[in-house]
N, C-alpha and C positions, 0 to 999 in steps of 0.2 A: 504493500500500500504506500510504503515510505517513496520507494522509487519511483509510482505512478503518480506522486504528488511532484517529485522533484522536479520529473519530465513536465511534467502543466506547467508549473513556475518559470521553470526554463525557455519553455517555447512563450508566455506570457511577456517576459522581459526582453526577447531579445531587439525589438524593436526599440525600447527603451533604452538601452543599454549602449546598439547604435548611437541612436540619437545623441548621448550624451560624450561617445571619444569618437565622433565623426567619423566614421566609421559606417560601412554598408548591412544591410541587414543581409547574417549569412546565409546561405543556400543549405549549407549541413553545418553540424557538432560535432567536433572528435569530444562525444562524454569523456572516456578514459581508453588509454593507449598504455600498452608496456610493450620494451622490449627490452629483452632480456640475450646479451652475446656469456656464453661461459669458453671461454678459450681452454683449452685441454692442455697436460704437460706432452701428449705425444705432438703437439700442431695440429691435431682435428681441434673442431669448435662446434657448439651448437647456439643456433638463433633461435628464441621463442617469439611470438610475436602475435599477444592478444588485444584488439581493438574495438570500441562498440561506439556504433554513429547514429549519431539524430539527423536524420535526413529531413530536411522543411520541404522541399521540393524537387519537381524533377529536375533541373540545375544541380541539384547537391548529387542526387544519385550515381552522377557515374566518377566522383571523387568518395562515394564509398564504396564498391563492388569491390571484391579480393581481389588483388592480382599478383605473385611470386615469380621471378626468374628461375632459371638452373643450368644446369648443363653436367659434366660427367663427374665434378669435382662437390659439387653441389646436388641433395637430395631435401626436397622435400615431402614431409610425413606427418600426419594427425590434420590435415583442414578439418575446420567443422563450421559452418555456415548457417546463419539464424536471424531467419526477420520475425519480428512482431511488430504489431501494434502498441500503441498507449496502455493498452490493458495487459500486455502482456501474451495476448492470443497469436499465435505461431500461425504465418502468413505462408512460410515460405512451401514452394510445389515441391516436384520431386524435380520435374527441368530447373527450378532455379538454384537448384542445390549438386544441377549439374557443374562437373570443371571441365573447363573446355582449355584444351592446349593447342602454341603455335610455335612456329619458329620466330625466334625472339630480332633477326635480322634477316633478309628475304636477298636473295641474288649474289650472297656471296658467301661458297661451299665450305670454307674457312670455316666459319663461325656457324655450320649447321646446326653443330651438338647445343646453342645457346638457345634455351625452348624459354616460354612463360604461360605459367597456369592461370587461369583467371576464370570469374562470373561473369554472367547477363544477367543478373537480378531483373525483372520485370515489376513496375509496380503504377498501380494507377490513380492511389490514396496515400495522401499525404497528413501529416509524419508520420515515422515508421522509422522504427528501430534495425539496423543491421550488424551484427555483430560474428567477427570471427576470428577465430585462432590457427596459426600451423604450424611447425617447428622447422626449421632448415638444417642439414647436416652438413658442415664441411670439410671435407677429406682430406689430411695432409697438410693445408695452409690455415693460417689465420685471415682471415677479410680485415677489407679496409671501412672500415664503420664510418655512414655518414648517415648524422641522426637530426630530422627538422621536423618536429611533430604539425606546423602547420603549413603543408604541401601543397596549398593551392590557394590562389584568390578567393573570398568569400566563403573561406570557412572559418568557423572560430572554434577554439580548444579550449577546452573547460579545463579537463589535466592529461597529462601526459608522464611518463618518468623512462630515461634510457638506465638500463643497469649492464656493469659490465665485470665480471667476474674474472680473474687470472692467476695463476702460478706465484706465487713470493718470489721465488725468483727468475718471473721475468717481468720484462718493463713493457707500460702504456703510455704511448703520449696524446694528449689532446687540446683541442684548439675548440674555444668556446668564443660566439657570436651572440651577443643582446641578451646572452643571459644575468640575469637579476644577481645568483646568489652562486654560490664555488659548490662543487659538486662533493656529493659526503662520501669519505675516507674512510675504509675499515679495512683489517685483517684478522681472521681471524681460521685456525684452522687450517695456517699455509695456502689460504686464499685472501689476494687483495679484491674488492670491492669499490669499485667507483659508481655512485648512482648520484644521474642528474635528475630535476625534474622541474617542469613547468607548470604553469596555470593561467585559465582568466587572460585567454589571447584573442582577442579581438577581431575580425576580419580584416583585412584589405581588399582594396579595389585592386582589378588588374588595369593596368597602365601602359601602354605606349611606352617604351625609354628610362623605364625607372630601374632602380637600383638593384644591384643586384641581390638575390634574397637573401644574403649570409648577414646584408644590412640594413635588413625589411625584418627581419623575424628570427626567433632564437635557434641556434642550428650550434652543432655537436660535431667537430671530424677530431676521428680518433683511429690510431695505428700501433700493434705492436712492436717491437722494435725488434724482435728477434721473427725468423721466418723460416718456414721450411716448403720448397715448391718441387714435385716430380723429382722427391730424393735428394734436392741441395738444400742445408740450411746454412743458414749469414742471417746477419744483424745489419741495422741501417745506420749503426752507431758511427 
């Protein structure tokens, strides 16, 4: 009941709320986002990555539908996919809970194996909750982590939090953009823990010529420094 009251308040004020940091009334809501990298001590890693959106309209709809890359080094596993309503009544078909794959770049043989999963959510009533989780697995390398919870014009983030787990002894570097506060520091258990996190981000208009987004909105780039690819490891030190 608590969260069917939040959602009304939410969609109630956002016009408000515009109005008041000039600001466009959003299209969609990232409600809450996590993602989660744990870096392994062999060089695998794994990504979780659970998000749930208030979609206002169709405008917002296709800045919330799943979509994951991969290819041979990269495994994705667990999608699970969930619309509802305000009340909570489960929308979604059995088609839209299909995942439909492609090749992620067209006309050059190079880059077959680079695929991306993604939805067609279909929806004709507005708003409507979509929410979804998957886990990514990466084999042999650490990824190059680059974290912007708000990815598009005319949406606005309620919250959001990157977490990023690693070895004590190895090292993370990261580059933070427009964020508020330093991100929290733990170890415990021969794992260091870096978790950033956000809130209460506003929409932006998209613009002709404007800045680039690292200077528009809060964003995360982060790299390990040690690496292992197709059996070589080196450090970037």
């Amino acid at each position: 009941m608590m969260s069917r009251l939040f959602l009304f308040l939410l969609i109630c004020s956002q016009t408000v709320l515009a109005a008041q940091n000039n600001s466009p009334d959003p299209d969609v809501v990232l409600l809450n986002e996590q993602i989660k990298y744990e870096l392994k001590e062999n060089y695998n890693a794994v990504k979780t990555v659970r998000r749930r959106f208030l979609v206002l309209n169709k405008n917002g709809l296709s800045r919330a539908q799943f979509e994951a890359s991969y290819d041979p080094f990269k495994k994705i596993t667990g999608i699970k996919i969930k619309v509802t309503d305000l009340l909570g009544n489960e929308l979604t078909t059995k088609e839209q809970k299909t995942i439909y794959d492609k090749s992620d770049v067209h006309g050059f043989s190079v880059y077959e194996d680079d695929r991306v999963k993604y939805t067609k959510i279909s929806i004709n009533v507005y708003p409507v909750v979509i929410q979804y989780n998957y886990t990514k697995d990466f084999k042999e390398f650490y990824p190059y982590i680059h974290w912007a919870a708000q990815s598009s014009p005319n949406l606005k983030v309620n919250k959001a939090e990157l977490v990023i787990t690693y070895p004590e002894n190895r090292n993370v570097r990261f580059k933070m953009f427009n964020m508020k506060k330093q991100p929290e520091i733990t170890l415990e258990k021969g794992l260091n823990t870096l978790k950033f996190n956000v809130d209460s981000i506003p929409a932006y208009r998209s613009e002709p010529y404007r800045p680039p987004f690292w200077e528009q909105t809060p964003v995360v780039f982060a790299m390990p420094v040690e690496f292992k690819y197709h059996g070589y490891a080196g450090s970037f030190e």
